[in-house]
N, C-alpha and C positions, 0 to 999 in steps of 0.2 A: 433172945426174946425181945420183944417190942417193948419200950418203956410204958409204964401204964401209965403219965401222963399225957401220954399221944392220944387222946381220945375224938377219931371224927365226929362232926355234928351228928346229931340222930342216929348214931349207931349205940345198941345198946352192949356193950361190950362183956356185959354180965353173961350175956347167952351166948355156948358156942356157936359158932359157925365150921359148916363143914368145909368150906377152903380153908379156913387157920387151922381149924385140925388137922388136917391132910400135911399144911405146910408142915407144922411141928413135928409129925412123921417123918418130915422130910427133912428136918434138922435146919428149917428156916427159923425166919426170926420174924414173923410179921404174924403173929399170934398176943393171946391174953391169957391171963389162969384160968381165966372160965375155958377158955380149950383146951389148955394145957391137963385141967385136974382130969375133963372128961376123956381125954386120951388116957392118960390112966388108970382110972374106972376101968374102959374100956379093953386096956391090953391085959386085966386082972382075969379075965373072962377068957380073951380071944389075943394069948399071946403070938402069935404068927401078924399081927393087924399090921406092925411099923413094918416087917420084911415085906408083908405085901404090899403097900404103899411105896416102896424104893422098886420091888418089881413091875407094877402097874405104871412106874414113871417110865421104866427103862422100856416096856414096853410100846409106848408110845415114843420115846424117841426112835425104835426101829422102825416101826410104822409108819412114819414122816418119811425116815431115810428110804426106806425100800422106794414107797411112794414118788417121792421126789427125781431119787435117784434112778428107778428103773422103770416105772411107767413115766416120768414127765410132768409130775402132776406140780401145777405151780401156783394153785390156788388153795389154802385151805380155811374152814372155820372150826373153830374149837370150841362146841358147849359145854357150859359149867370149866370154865380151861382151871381155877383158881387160879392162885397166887404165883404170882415171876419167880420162876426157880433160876437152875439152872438148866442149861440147855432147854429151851423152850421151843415151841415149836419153828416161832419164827428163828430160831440161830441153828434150829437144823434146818430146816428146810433152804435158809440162803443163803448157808455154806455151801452147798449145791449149786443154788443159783439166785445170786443176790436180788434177782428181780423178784422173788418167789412174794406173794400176798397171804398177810396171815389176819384173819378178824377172829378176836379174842372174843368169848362171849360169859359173863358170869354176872350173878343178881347182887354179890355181895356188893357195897359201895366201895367197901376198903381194896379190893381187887381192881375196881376203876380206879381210885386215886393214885395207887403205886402202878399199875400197868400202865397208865397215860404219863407218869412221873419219867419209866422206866423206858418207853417208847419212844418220848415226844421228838427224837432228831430221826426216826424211823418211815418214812413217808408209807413205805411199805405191808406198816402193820398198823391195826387200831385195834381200843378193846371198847365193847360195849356194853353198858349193864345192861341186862335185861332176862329173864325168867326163860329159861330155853325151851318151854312150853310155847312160847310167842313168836310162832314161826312167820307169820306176815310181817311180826314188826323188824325181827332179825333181819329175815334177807331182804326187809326196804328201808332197812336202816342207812340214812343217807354215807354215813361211814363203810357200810356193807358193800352199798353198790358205785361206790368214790374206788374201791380196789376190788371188787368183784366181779368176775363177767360169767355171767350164767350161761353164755352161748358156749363154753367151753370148760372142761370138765372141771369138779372141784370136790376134793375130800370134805366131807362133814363128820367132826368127828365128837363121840360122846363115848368120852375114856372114863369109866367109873365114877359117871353121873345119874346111872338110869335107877339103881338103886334111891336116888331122892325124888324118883318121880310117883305119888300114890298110886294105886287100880284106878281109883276114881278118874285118871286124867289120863289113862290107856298108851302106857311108853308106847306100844308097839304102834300106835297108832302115829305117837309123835316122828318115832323112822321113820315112816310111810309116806307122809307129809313133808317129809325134808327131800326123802328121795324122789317122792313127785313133781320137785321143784329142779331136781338138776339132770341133767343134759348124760346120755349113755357114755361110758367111758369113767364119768365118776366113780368117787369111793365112798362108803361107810365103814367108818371104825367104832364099834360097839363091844364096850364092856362091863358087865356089872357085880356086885358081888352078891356070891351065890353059897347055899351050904344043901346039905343032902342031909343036916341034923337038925329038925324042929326045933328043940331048944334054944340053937345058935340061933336060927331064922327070928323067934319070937324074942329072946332075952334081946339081940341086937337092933329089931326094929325097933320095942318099944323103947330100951335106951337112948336111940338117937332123938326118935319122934318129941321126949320130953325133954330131953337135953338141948335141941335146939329146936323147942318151941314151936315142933309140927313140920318144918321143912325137912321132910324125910318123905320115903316112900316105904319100900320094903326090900329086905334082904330077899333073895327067891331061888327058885332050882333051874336047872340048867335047863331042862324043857323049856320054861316060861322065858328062856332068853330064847331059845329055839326059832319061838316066833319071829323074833323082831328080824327074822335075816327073810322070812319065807317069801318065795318067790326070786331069791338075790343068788347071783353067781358069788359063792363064799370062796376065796383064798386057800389055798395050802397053807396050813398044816389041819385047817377046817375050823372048828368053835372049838377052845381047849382055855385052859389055867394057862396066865397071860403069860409067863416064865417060862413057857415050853414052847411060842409062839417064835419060831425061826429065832432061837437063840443065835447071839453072835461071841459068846463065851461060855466055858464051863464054871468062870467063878460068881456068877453071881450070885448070890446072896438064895437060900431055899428059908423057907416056911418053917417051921420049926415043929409046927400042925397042923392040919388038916382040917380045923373045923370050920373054917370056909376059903373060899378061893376067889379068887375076881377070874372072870371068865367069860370069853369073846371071841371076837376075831375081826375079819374086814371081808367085805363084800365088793363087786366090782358091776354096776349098773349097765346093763348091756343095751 
């Protein structure tokens, strides 16, 4: 855990944030007790939440690799990416192929300071803050298009971020907008977390909404992710619970219950 002297300016460190949460799940150390306690709250409810958070990671490192490795793709962006774990996008992807471009994208400022900290000899990757709603400012962000080339394909990917985005601000819309901006042959990787139990849906939304002071959207059902693919050529194995998504082991880590899932897949822009 982060010392609690460490505190950036203007970050009010009292209220969680959902990358430090996420990271704590993830047995980082760039969190505070205000995430910490509400990760606890939170697995009192919804014990399966930290296994899903290790599977929704390892998910997207397959994601990268197939991408990388079997279509070619050597461009990615990553909204809402959080916190520098391990294996991050950019150390899968250019393992592969060290040319690969990766632009980080998350609003938290603590997320800028350690990914800039974390990158700075990396010519190849940048993070940027900014609100993944902000799709003009992302892809003209002078950092964006320093290593992005839109004339040639590029993953955009939003791994168990859509969940923070309200109705009022229409996620599906915000796919749509992203995909209209890149070139056929790209990808989408979308996933969010979903339950088929009202109760989960509502005890969970209203938890985070107040626990981190409104930056939440909502927990939702697998139809309403439905949407954000329609019209797109989806991938094998199709929209599934992210753990069953072209495993590449038997031992990873299973859910312990069922009362929600993170659930997705990838799309290929034809």
């Amino acid at each position: 855990m982060r010392e609690e002297s460490w505190r950036p300016d203007a970050i009010d460190t009292t209220v969680p944030s959902v990358a430090r949460m996420y990271d704590y799940f993830l047995g980082g150390s760039d969190n505070y007790q205000s995430d910490r306690d509400a990760c606890e709250q939170l697995l009192k409810q919804v014990p399966s939440t930290k296994v899903l958070a290790v599977n929704n990671r390892r998910f997207l490192q397959r994601v990268v690799r197939l991408l990388a490795g079997e279509y070619g793709i050597r461009q990615f962006i990553d909204h809402g990416s959080g916190l520098p774990t391990q294996d991050n996008v950019h150390q899968v992807a250019q393992a592969i192929d060290p040319a690969s471009k990766v632009v980080y994208v998350d609003s938290d400022p603590i997320v800028l300071a350690h990914g800039r900290a974390l990158l700075d000899e990396n010519d190849n990757t940048a993070v940027i803050q900014a609100d993944m709603r902000e799709t003009d400012h992302i892809l003209g962000h002078p950092e964006t298009t320093r290593l992005i080339d839109f004339s040639q394909p590029v993953a955009a990917l939003f791994v168990s971020v859509m969940h923070c985005i309200p109705d009022d601000d229409d996620p599906a819309a915000l796919i749509r907008r992203v995909a209209d901006r890149l070139v056929p042959g790209s990808f989408l990787v979308v996933c969010q977390l979903v339950s088929d139990r009202p109760e989960i849906r509502k005890f969970v939304t209203d938890f985070m909404a107040e626990a981190t002071g409104g930056n939440w959207g909502r927990v939702r059902e697998e139809h309403e992710v439905t949407q954000y693919f329609n019209g797109l050529q989806i991938l094998e194995p199709g929209l599934v619970e992210v753990s069953t998504w072209r495993p590449d082991t038997d031992l990873a880590p299973t859910q312990l219950t069922d009362e929600w899932i993170e659930w997705g897949g990838v799309a290929r822009l034809g």
